[in-house]
C-alpha positions as semicolon CSV with decimal commas, in nm:
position;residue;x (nm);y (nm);z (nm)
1;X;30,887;17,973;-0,990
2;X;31,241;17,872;-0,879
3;X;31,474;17,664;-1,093
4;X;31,403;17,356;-0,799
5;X;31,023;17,371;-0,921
6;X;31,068;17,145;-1,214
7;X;31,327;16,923;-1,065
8;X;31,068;16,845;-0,795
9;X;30,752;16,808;-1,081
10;X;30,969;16,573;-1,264
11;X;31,088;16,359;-0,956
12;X;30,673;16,323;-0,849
13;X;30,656;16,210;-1,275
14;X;30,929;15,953;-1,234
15;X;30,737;15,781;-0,920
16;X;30,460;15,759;-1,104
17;X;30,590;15,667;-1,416
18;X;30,823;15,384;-1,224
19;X;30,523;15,218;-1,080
20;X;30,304;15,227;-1,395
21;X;30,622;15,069;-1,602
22;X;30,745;14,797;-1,328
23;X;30,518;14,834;-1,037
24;X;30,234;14,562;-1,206
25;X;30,554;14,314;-1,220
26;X;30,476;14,291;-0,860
27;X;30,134;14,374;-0,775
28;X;29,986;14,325;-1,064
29;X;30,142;13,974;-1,203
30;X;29,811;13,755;-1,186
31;X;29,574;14,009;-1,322
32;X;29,519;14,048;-1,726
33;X;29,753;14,202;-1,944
34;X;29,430;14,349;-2,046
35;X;29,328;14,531;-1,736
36;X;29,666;14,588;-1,614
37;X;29,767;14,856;-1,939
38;X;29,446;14,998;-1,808
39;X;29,579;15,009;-1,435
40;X;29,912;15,174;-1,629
41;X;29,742;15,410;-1,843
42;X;29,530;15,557;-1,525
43;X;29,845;15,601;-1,330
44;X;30,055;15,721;-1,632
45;X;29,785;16,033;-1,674
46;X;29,901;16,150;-1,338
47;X;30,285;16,129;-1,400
48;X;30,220;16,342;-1,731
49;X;29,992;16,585;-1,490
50;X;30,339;16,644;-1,361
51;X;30,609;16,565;-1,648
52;X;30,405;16,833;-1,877
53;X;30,432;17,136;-1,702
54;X;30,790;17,039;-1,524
55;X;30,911;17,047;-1,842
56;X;30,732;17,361;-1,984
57;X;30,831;17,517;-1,680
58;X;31,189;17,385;-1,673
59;X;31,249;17,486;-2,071
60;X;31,231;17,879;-1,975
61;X;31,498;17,812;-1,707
62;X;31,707;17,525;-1,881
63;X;31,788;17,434;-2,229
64;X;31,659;17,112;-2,396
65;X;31,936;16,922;-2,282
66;X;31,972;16,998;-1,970
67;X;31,607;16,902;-1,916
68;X;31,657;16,584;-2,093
69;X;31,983;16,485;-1,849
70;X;31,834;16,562;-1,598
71;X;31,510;16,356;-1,677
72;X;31,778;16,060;-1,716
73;X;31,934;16,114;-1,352
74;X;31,626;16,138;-1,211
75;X;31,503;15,864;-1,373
76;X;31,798;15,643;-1,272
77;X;31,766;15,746;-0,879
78;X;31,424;15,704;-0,865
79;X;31,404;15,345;-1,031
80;X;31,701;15,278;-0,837
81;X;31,534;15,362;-0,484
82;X;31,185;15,182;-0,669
83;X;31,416;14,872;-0,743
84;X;31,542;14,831;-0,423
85;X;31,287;14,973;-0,140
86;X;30,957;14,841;-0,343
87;X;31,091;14,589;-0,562
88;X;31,345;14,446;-0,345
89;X;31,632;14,364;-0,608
90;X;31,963;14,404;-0,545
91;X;32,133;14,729;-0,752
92;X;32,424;14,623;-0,956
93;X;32,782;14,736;-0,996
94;X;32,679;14,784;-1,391
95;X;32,415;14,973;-1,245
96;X;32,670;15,175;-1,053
97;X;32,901;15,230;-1,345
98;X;32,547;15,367;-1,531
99;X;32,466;15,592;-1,303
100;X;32,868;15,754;-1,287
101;X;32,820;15,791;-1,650
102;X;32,530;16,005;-1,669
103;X;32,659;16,192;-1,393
104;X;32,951;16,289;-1,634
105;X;32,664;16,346;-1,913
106;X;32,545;16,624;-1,659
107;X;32,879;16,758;-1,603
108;X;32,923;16,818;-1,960
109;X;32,599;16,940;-1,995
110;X;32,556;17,195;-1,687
111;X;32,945;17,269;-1,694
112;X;32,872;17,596;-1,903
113;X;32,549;17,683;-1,700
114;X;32,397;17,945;-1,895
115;X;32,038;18,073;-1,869
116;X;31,808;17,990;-2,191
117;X;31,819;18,318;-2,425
C-alpha cells in the first residue's frame, strides 16, 4: 500500500466523523437527543471502519506525529468544505489564520521526512 492509502482512509473518516459531530445540528435538530447519539454512534462505527486501519496503516509509513498533523489538516479541510457546502456558514478569517498555522505545524513536522525505523 502506497503512502496516499491512509491519507485517503482518513479523509473518508473525517466525512463521516464531520456529519456524526455537526451534521444532526442540521438534520437532526427536532429529533431526541436520545435517538440522535444513536444516529451518531451508527455513523461514527463507519468513520472508525476507516480511521483504524488508516492509521495502522499510516504508522508503518509515518511517525506518530506526522499521522496526528495530518489528522488535524484533514480535519480542518474537511469541516471546512462540511461548513460551507452542507452547512452553509460562512468560513472565517480566524478560521483562515487556523488553518495557516497548522500548515506550519506540518512544515515542521514533515520538513525532515524520514521513513519510520
Amino acid at each position: 500500500m502506497g503512502y496516499l492509502t491512509p491519507i485517503v482512509m482518513l479523509i473518508g473518516s473525517n466525512l463521516f466523523m464531520t456529519y456524526a459531530w455537526y451534521g444532526h445540528l442540521k438534520d437532526f435538530r427536532q429529533k431526541s437527543i436520545f435517538l440522535v447519539i444513536l444516529i451518531s454512534w451508527g455513523v461514527a462505527f463507519f468513520e472508525y471502519c476507516l480511521q483504524v486501519p488508516a492509521n495502522r496503516i499510516g504508522s508503518s509509513l509515518y511517525s506518530l506525529p506526522q499521522l496526528k498533523i495530518m489528522q488535524e489538516i484533514i480535519t480542518m479541510c474537511v469541516f471546512a468544505a462540511f461548513a460551507v457546502i452542507y452547512m452553509k456558514q460562512q468560513l472565517t478569517r480566524d478560521f483562515i489564520y487556523a488553518s495557516i498555522c497548522l500548515a506550519a505545524a506540518a512544515y515542521f513536522m514533515f520538513r525532515n521526512l524520514h521513513p519510520v525505523a
